[in-house]
Structures are given as C-alpha cells and as structure tokens.
C-alpha positions in Angstrom: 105.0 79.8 120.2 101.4 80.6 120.3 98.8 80.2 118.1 98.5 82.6 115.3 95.0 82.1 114.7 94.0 82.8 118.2 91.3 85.9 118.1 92.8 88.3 120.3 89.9 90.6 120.1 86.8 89.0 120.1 84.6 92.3 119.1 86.5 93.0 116.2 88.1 89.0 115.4 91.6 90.1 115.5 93.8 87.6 115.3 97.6 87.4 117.6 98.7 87.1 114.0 97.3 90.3 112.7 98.4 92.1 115.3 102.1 90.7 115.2 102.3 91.7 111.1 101.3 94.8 111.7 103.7 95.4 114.9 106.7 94.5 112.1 105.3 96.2 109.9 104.6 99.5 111.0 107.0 98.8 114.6 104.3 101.0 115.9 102.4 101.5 119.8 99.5 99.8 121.5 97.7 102.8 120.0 98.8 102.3 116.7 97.6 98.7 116.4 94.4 100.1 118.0 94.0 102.1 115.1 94.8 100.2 112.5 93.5 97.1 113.6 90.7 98.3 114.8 92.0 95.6 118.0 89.7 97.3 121.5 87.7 99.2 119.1 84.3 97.3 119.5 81.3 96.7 121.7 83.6 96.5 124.8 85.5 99.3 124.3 88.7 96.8 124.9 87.7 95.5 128.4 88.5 92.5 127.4 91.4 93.0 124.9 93.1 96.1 125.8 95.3 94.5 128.1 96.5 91.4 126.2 97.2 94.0 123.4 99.5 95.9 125.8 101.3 92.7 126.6 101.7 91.8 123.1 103.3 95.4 121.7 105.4 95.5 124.8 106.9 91.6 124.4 107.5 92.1 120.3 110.9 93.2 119.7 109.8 95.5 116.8 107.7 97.7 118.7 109.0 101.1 119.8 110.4 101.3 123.2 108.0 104.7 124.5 106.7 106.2 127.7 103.5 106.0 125.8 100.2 106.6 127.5 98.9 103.1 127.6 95.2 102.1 125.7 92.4 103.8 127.4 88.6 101.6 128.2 85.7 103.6 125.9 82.0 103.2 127.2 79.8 101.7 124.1 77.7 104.3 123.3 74.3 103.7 121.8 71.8 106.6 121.2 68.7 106.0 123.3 65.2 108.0 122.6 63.5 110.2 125.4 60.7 108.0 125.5 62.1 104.8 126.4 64.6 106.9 129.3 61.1 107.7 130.5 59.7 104.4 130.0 57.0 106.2 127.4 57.9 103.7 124.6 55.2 101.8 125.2 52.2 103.7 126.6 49.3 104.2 123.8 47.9 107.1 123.0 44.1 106.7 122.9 
C-alpha cells in the first residue's frame, strides 16, 4: 500500500489520501476530484498531476466505471501589461 501522505499534486498539496476519501466518498470521476480537490488545478495546469490522478480514479474500486472525457492540461494564465509585451516597462520618460 502506498503512502497516504504522499502529495499527489504538488501545486495545490493534495495528498493520495485526500484524493482516495473523497473517491469513497463521493464515488465520483477524474473530474470530480478535480473539482473538489482542487488536485491539477494550480500553476501547472495538471502537467504534472493530471495523469497520476487518472490512474488513481481508474484503479479505486469506488469510482464510477464512465467513458468519461479524461482531465484536460490548462495554460497558467497571468495578465501581462502592454508595456512590458513591448518591452516599454522600463524606458523613462524624460
């Protein structure tokens, strides 16, 4: 058996254990545990999660057996000013 306390997504610190309750809890999707987990939801966009959490759902015996569209990778998205996009950030204005 693995370790429980082993952070599954780093972003967010879920633990395999979190995720596991919440499988037998709410016997609910890859998606699901996205959502209320918040598991592939950080800076990474689940790159480095989203597959592990896949494996997880699929091997738990409480999980529903769907077709389900698998977790999708989300671009962080930070806003970014005109100015520095055209590198105007840090010309003075004299």
């Amino acid at each position: 058996m693995a370790d429980e306390n082993i952070i599954i997504c780093r972003c967010e610190e879920v633990t395999l254990k979190e995720i596991n309750q919440t499988i037998d809890h709410y016997h609910c999707s890859s998606r699901e545990v996205k959502l209320r987990t918040r598991a592939g939801m950080g800076y990474c966009g689940g790159r480095t999660c989203r597959s592990m959490i896949d494996q997880i759902v699929q091997s738990h015996e409480a999980a529903p057996k769907t077709d389900e569209i698998s977790l999708t990778y989300r671009p962080p998205v930070r806003p970014v000013s005109f100015g520095t996009l055209g590198g105007m950030d840090h010309v003075s204005e004299d």
